[in-house]
C-alpha positions as protocol buffer text, in pm:
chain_id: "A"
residue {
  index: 1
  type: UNK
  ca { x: 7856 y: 7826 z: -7615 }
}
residue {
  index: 2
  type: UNK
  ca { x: 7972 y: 7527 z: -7685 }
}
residue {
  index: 3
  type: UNK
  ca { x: 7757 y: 7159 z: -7787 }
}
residue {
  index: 4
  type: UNK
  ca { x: 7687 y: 6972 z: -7454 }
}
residue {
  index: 5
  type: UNK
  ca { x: 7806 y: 6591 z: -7466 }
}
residue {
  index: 6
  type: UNK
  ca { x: 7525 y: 6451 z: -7281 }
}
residue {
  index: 7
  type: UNK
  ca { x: 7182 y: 6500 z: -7149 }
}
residue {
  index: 8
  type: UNK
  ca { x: 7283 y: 6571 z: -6817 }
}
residue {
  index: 9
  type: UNK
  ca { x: 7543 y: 6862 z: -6975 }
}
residue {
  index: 10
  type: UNK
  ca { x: 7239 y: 7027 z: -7137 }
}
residue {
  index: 11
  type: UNK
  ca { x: 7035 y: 7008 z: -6846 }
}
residue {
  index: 12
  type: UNK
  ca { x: 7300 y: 7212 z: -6680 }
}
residue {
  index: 13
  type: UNK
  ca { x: 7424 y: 7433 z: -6947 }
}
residue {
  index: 14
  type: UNK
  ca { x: 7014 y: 7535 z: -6919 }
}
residue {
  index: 15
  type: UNK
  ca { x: 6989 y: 7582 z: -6511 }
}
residue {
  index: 16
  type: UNK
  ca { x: 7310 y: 7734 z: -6510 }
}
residue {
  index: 17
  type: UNK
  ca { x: 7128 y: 8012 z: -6769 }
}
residue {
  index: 18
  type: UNK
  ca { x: 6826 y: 8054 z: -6583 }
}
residue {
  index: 19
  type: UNK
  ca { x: 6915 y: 7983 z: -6241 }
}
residue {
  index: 20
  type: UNK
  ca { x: 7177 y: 7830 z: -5987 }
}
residue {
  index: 21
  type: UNK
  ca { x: 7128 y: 7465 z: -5901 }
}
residue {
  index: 22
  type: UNK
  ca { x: 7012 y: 7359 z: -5573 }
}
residue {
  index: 23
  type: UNK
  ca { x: 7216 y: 7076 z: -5363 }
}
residue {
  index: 24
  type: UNK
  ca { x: 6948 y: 6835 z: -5451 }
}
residue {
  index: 25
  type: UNK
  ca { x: 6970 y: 6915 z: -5840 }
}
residue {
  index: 26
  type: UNK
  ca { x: 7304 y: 6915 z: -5865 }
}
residue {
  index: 27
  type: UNK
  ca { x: 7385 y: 6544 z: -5720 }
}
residue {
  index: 28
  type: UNK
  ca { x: 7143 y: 6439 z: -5945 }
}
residue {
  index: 29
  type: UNK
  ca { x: 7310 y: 6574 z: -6222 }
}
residue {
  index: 30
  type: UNK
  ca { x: 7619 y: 6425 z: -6075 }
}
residue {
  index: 31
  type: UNK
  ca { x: 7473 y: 6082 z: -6048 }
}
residue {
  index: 32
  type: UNK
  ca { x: 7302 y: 6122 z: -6408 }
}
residue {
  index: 33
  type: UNK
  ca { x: 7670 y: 6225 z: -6539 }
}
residue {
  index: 34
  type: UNK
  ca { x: 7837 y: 5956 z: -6325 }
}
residue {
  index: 35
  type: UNK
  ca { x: 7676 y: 5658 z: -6499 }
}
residue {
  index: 36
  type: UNK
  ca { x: 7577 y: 5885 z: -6826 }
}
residue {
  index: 37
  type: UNK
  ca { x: 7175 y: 5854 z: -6799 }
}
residue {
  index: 38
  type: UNK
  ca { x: 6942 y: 6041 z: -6976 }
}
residue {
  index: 39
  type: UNK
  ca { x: 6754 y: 6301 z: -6858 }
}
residue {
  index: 40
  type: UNK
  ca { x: 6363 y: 6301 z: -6899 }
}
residue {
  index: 41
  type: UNK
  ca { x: 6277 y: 6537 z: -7193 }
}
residue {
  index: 42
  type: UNK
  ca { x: 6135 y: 6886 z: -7098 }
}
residue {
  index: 43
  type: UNK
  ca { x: 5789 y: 7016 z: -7335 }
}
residue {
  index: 44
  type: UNK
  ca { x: 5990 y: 7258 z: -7481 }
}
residue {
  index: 45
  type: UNK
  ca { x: 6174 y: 6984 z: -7705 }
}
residue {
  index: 46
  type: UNK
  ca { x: 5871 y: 6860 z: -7839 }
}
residue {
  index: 47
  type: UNK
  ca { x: 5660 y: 7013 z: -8144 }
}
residue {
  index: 48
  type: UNK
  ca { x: 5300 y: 6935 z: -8086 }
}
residue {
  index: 49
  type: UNK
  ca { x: 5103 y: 6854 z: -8412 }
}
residue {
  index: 50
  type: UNK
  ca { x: 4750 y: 6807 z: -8341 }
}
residue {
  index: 51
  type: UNK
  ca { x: 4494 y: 6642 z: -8043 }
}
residue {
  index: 52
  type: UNK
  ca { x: 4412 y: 6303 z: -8157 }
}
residue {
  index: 53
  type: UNK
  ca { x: 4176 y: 6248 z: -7830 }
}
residue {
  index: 54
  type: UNK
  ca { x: 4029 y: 6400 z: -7571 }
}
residue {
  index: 55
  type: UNK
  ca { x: 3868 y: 6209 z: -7237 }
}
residue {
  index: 56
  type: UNK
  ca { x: 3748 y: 6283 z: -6872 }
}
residue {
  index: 57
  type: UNK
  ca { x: 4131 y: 6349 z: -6793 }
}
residue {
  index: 58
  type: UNK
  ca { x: 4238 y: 6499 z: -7027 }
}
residue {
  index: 59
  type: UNK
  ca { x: 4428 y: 6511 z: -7388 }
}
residue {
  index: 60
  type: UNK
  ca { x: 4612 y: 6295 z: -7568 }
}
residue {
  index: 61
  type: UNK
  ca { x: 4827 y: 6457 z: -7863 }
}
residue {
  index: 62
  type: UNK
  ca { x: 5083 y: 6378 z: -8068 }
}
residue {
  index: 63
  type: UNK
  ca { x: 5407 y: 6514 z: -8082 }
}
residue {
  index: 64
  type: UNK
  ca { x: 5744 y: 6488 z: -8226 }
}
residue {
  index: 65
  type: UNK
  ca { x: 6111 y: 6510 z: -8091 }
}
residue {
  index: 66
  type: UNK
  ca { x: 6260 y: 6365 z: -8337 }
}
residue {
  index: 67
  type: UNK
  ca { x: 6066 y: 6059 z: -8334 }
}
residue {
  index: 68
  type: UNK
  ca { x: 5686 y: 6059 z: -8314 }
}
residue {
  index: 69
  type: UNK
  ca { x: 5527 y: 6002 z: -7974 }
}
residue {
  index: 70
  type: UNK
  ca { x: 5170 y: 6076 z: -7818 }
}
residue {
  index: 71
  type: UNK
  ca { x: 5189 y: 6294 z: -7521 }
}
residue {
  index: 72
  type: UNK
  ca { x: 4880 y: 6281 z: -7257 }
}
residue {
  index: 73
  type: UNK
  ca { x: 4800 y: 6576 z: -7054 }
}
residue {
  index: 74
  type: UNK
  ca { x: 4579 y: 6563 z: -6751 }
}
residue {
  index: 75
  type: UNK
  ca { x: 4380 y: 6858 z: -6675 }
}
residue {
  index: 76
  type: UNK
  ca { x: 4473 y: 6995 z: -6337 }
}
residue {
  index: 77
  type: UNK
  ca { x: 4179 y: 7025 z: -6163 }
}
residue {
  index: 78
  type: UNK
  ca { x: 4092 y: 6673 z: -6195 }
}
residue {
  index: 79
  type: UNK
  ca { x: 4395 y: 6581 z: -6082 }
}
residue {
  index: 80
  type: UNK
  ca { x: 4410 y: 6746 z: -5749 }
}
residue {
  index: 81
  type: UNK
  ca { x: 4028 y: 6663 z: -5670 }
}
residue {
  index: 82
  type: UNK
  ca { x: 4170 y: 6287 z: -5745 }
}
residue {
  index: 83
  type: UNK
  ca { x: 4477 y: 6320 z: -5489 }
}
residue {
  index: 84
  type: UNK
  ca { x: 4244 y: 6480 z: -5237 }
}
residue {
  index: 85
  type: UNK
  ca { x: 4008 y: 6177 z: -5226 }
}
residue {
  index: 86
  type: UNK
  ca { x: 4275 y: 5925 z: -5231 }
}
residue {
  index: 87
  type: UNK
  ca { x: 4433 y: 6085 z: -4910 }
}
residue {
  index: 88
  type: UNK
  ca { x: 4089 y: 6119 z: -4741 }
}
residue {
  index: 89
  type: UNK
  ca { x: 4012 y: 5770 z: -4757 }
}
């Protein structure tokens, strides 16, 4: 298989292995192609190296792609309970 050019190749060359696009995915692949944005970077790219915090929320870690970067995950309960009061009120 050959080395895609862009993010927006990958992202296809790794939906086209898993599963066909739908309609909606692939214009925005098209429009990502068109003006050669990149595409947000799945978890799978990133190593994670250790939790440097936990809160209420959730986690923070950090993690590497290349570069270092912290990566905060919310724990979904929370979240939901939080989206359920802010459409109640």
């Amino acid at each position: 298989m050959e080395k895609p050019e862009n993010k927006a190749d990958a992202v296809l060359q790794q939906q086209s292995q898993t599963a066909e696009l739908s309609a909606a995915d692939q214009r925005l692949v098209n429009i990502l192609k068109m003006y050669d944005m990149p595409v947000k970077d799945p978890l799978e790219d990133y190593v994670f190296l250790k939790c440097i915090g936990k809160g209420y929320y959730g986690k923070i870690f950090k993690a590497r792609n290349r570069k270092i970067y912290l990566k905060k995950s919310m724990y979904k309960n929370l979240t939901l309970n939080i989206n359920r009061i802010e459409l109640n009120q």
